[in-house]
PLY file of the C-alpha trace (Angstrom):
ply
format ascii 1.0
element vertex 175
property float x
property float y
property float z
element edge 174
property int vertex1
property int vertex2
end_header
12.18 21.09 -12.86
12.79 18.03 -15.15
10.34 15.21 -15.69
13.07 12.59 -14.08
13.86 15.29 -11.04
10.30 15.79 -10.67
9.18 12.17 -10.54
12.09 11.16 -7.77
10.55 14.23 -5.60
7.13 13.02 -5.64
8.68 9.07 -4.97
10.12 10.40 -2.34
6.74 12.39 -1.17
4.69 9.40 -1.70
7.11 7.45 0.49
7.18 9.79 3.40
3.38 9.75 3.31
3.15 5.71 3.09
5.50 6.22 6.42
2.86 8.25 7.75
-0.24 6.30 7.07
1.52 3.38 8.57
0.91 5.01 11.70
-2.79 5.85 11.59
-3.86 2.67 13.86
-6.46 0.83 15.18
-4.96 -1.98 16.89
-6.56 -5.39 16.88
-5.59 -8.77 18.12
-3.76 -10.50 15.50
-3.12 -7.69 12.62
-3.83 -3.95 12.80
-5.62 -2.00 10.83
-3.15 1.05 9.31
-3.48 3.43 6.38
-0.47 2.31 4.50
-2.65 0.30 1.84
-4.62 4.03 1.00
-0.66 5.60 0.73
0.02 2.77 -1.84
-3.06 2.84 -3.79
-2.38 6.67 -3.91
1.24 5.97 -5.11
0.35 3.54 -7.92
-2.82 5.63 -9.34
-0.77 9.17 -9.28
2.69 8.32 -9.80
2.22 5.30 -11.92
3.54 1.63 -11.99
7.13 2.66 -12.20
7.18 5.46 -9.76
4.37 4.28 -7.96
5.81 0.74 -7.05
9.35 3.09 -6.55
8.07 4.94 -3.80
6.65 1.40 -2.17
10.30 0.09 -2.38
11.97 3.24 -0.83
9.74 2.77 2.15
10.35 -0.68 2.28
14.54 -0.21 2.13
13.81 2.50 4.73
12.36 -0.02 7.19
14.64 -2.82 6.30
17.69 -0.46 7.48
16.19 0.38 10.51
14.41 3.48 9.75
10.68 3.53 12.06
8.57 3.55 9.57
6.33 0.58 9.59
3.14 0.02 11.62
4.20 1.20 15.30
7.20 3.19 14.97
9.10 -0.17 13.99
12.05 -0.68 11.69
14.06 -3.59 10.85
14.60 -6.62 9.13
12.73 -8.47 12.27
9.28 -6.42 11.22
9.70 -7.69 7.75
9.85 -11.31 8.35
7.33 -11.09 10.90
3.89 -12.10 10.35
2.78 -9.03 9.02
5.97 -8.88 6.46
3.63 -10.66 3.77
1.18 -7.53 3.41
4.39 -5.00 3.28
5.69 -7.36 0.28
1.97 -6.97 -1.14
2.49 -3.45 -1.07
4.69 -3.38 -3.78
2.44 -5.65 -6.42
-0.67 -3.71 -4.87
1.12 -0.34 -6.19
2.58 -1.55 -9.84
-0.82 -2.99 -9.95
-2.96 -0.26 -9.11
-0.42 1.80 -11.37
-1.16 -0.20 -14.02
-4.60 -0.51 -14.20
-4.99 3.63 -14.08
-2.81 4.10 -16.95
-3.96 1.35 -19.04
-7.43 0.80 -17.88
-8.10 4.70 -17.50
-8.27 7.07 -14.54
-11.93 7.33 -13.91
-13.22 6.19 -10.41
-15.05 3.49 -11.16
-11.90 2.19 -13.06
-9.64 3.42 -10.25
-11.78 1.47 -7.44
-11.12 -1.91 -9.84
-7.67 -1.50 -9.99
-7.11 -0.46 -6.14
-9.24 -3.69 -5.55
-6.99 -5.90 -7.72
-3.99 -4.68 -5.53
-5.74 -5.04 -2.35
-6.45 -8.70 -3.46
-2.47 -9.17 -4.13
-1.78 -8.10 -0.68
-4.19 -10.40 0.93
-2.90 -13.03 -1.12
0.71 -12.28 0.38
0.00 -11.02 3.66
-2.24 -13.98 3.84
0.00 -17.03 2.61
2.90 -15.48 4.68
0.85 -14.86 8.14
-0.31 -18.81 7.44
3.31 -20.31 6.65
4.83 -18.08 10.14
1.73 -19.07 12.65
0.78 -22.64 11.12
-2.39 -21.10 10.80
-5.35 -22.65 8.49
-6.57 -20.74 5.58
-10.30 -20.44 7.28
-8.80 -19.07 10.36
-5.79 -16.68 9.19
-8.83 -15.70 6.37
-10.58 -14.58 9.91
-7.53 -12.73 11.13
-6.18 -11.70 7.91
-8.93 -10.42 5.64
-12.95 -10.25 6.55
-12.10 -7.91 9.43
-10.30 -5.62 7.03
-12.60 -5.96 3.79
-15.03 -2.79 5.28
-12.39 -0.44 5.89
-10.35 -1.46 2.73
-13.11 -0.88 0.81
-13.65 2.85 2.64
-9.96 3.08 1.81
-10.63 2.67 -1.86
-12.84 4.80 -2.59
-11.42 7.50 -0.36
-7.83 7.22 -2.47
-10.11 6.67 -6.07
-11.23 10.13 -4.98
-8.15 11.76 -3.74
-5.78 10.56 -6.78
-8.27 12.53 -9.13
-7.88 15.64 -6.97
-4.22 15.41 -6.60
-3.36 14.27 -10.16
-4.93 17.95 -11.08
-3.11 19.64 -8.56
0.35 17.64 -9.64
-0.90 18.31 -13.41
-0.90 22.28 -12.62
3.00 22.23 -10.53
0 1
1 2
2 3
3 4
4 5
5 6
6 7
7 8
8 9
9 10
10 11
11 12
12 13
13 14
14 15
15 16
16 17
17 18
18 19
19 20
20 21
21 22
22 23
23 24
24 25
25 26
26 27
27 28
28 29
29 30
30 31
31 32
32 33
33 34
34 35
35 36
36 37
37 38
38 39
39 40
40 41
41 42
42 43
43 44
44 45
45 46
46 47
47 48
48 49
49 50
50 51
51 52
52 53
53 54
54 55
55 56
56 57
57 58
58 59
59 60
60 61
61 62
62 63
63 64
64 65
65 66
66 67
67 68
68 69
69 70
70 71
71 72
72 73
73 74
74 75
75 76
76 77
77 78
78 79
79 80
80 81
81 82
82 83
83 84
84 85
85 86
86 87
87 88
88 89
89 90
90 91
91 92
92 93
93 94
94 95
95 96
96 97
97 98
98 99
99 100
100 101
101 102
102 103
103 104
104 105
105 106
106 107
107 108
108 109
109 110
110 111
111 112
112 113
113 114
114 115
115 116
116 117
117 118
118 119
119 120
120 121
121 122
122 123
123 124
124 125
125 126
126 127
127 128
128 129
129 130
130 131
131 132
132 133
133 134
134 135
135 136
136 137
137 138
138 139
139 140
140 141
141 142
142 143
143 144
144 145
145 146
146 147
147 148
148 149
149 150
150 151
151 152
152 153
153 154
154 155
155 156
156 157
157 158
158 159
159 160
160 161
161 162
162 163
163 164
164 165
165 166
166 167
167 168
168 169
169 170
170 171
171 172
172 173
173 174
């Protein structure tokens, strides 16, 4: 298999499993906590910033058309100018970003958990700002909705995917 053929199977992979981890839930009141942010960091850190980022905006053109694969089983342009649309914009810089940082920065863990955080911050930063503009929310309060209850579990998330993209970059290595 070609190097081109071979990266646009594992986009495709990488978006199938970001469709997935989207619905590995644990609802809360405001925003619910998902998996997707461990798919992207996985994306970015294994695939790269190109193919990394790719595989964020297949998912994402699969969602706008109608396909069910955000949070819930939902689909649609609705979901994406919701007030969780912000975070699935994030995605994308959280991916390139991540991406970049493990080819640039280097591929350890350590280095892999400071990129991954870098993206995460992006996607606050979007999901945030957006979730604030659509509710009129304050930055204290949407900060209360929108980021400390996450911070734990984003952090597990991390250093789960820091751990898994040096297993599975071997394994890819070996195919």
């Amino acid at each position: 298999m070609n190097d081109k053929t071979r990266s646009l199977v594992q986009c495709a992979l990488f978006a199938a499993l970001l469709a997935a981890c989207s619905q590995i839930v644990i609802p809360l009141p405001m925003i619910s906590i998902n998996l997707a942010l461990f798919a992207v960091h996985l994306a970015g850190a294994v695939l790269g910033p190109k193919w990394g980022t790719a595989s964020v905006l297949v998912f994402i053109a699969l969602g706008a058309c109608g396909v069910p694969v955000f949070l819930g089983f939902q689909g649609g342009l609705v979901y994406l100018f919701g007030k969780t649309g912000g975070y699935v914009l994030g995605y994308v810089f959280a991916a390139w970003i991540t991406g970049f940082c493990s080819k640039h920065i280097g591929d350890s863990i350590p280095r892999l958990c400071i990129g991954m955080t870098l993206g995460t911050a992006v996607c606050y930063t979007f999901g945030t700002i957006w979730f604030m503009v659509l509710t009129g929310t304050g930055l204290w309060q949407s900060l209360i909705f929108c980021v400390f209850p996450f911070l734990v579990g984003d952090a597990v998330k991390i250093g789960l995917a820091a751990v898994v993209t040096k297993a599975l970059a071997r394994r890819l290595a070996a195919v």
